[in-house]
Backbone as CSV, one residue per row, in Angstrom:
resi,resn,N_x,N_y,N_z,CA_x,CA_y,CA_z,C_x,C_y,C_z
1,UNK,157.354,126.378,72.284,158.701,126.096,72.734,158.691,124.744,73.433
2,UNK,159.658,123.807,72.851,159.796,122.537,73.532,160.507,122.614,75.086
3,UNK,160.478,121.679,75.728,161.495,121.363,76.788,162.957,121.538,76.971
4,UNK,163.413,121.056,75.936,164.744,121.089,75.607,165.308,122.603,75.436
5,UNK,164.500,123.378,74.442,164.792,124.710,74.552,164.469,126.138,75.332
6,UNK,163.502,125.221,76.652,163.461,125.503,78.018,164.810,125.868,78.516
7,UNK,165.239,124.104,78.576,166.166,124.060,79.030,167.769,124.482,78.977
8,UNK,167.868,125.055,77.643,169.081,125.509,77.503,169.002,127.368,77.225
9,UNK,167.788,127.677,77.694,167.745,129.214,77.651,168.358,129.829,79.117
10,UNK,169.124,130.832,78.854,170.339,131.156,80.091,169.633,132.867,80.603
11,UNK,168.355,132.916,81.366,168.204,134.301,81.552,169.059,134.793,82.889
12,UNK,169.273,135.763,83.220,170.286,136.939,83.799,169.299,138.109,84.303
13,UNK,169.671,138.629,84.945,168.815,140.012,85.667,169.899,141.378,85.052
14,UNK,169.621,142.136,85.308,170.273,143.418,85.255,171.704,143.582,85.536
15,UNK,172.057,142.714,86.692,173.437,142.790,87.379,174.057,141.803,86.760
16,UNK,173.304,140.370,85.949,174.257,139.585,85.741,174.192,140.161,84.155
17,UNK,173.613,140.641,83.253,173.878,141.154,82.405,174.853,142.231,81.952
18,UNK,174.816,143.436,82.641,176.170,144.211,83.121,176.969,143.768,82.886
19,UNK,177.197,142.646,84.443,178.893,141.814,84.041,179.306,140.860,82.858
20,UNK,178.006,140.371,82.259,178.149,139.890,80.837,178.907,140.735,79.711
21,UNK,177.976,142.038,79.435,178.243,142.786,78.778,179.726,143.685,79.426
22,UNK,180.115,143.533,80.422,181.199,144.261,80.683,180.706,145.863,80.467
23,UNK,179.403,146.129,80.962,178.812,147.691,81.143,178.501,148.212,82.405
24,UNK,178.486,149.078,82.621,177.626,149.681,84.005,176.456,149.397,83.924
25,UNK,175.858,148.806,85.423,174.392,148.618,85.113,173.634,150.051,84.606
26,UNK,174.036,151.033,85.254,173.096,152.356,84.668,172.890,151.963,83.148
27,UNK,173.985,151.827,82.114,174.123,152.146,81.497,172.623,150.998,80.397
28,UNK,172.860,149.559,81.384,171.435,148.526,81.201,170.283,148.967,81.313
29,UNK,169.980,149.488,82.330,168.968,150.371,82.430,168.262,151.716,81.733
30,UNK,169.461,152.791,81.122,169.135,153.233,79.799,168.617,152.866,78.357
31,UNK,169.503,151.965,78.488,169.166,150.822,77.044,167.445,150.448,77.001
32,UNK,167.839,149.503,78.129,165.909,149.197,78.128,165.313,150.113,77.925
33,UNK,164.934,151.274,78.673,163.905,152.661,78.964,163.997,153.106,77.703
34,UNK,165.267,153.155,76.104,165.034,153.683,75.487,165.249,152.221,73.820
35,UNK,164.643,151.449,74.640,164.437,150.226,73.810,165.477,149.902,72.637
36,UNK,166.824,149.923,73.233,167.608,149.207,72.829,167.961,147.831,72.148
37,UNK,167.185,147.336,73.036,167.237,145.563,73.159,166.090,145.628,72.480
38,UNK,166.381,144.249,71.430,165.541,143.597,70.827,164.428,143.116,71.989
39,UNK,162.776,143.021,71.591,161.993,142.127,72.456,162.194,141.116,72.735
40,UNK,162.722,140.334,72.256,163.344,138.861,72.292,163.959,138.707,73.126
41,UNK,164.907,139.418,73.386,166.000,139.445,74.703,165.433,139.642,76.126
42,UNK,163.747,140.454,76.147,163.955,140.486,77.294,162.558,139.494,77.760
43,UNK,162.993,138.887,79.066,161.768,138.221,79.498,160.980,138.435,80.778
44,UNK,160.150,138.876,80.618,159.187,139.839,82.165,158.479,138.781,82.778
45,UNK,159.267,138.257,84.457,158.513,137.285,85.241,157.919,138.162,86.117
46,UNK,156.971,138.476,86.185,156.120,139.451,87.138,156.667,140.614,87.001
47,UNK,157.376,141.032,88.053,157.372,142.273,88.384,159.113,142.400,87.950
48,UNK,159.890,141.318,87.630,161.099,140.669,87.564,161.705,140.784,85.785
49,UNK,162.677,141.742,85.436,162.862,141.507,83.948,164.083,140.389,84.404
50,UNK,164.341,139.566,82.615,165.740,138.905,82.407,165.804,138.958,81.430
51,UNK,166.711,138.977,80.819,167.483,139.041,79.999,167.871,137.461,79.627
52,UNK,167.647,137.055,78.190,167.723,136.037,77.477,169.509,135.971,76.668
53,UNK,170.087,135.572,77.107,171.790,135.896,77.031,172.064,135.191,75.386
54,UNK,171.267,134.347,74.750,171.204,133.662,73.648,171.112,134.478,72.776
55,UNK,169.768,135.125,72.670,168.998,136.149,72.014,169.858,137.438,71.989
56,UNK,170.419,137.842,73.586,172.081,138.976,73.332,172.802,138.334,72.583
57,UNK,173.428,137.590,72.618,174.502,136.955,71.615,174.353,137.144,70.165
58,UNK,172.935,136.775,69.686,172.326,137.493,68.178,172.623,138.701,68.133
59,UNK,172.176,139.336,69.196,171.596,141.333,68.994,173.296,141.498,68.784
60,UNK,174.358,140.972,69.760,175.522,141.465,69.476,176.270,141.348,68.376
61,UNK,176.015,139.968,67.891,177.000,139.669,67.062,176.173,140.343,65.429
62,UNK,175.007,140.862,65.968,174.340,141.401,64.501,174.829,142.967,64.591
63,UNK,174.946,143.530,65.915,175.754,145.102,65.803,177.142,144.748,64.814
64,UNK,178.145,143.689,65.358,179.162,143.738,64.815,179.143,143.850,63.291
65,UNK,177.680,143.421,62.722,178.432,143.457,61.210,177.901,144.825,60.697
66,UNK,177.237,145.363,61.234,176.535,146.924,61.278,178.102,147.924,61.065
């Protein structure tokens, strides 16, 4: 991964994902535990998940044509 696409990757925690998705966080937290989300989407800084909002944007717009 270059710099540039460092730089324009938008990660989010749990709470800012929620309000992204317009979900209950519980409902974020199910998802993960029962591996919902593509691997791609999520990114583990230590002890810290985020969520890659780019990579959601794929996973979503690939449900829609489902």
């Amino acid at each position: 991964m270059n710099t540039s696409e460092t730089v324009k990757r938008r990660l989010v925690g749990i709470k800012g994902l929620a309000a992204y998705l317009d979900l209950p966080e519980p409902t974020i937290y199910s998802w993960k535990c029962r591996g919902r989300f593509p691997s791609g989407c999520i990114v583990k800084l230590g002890r810290m998940l985020r969520f890659d909002l780019d990579e959601i944007d794929k996973w979503v717009n690939a449900q829609r044509s489902s």
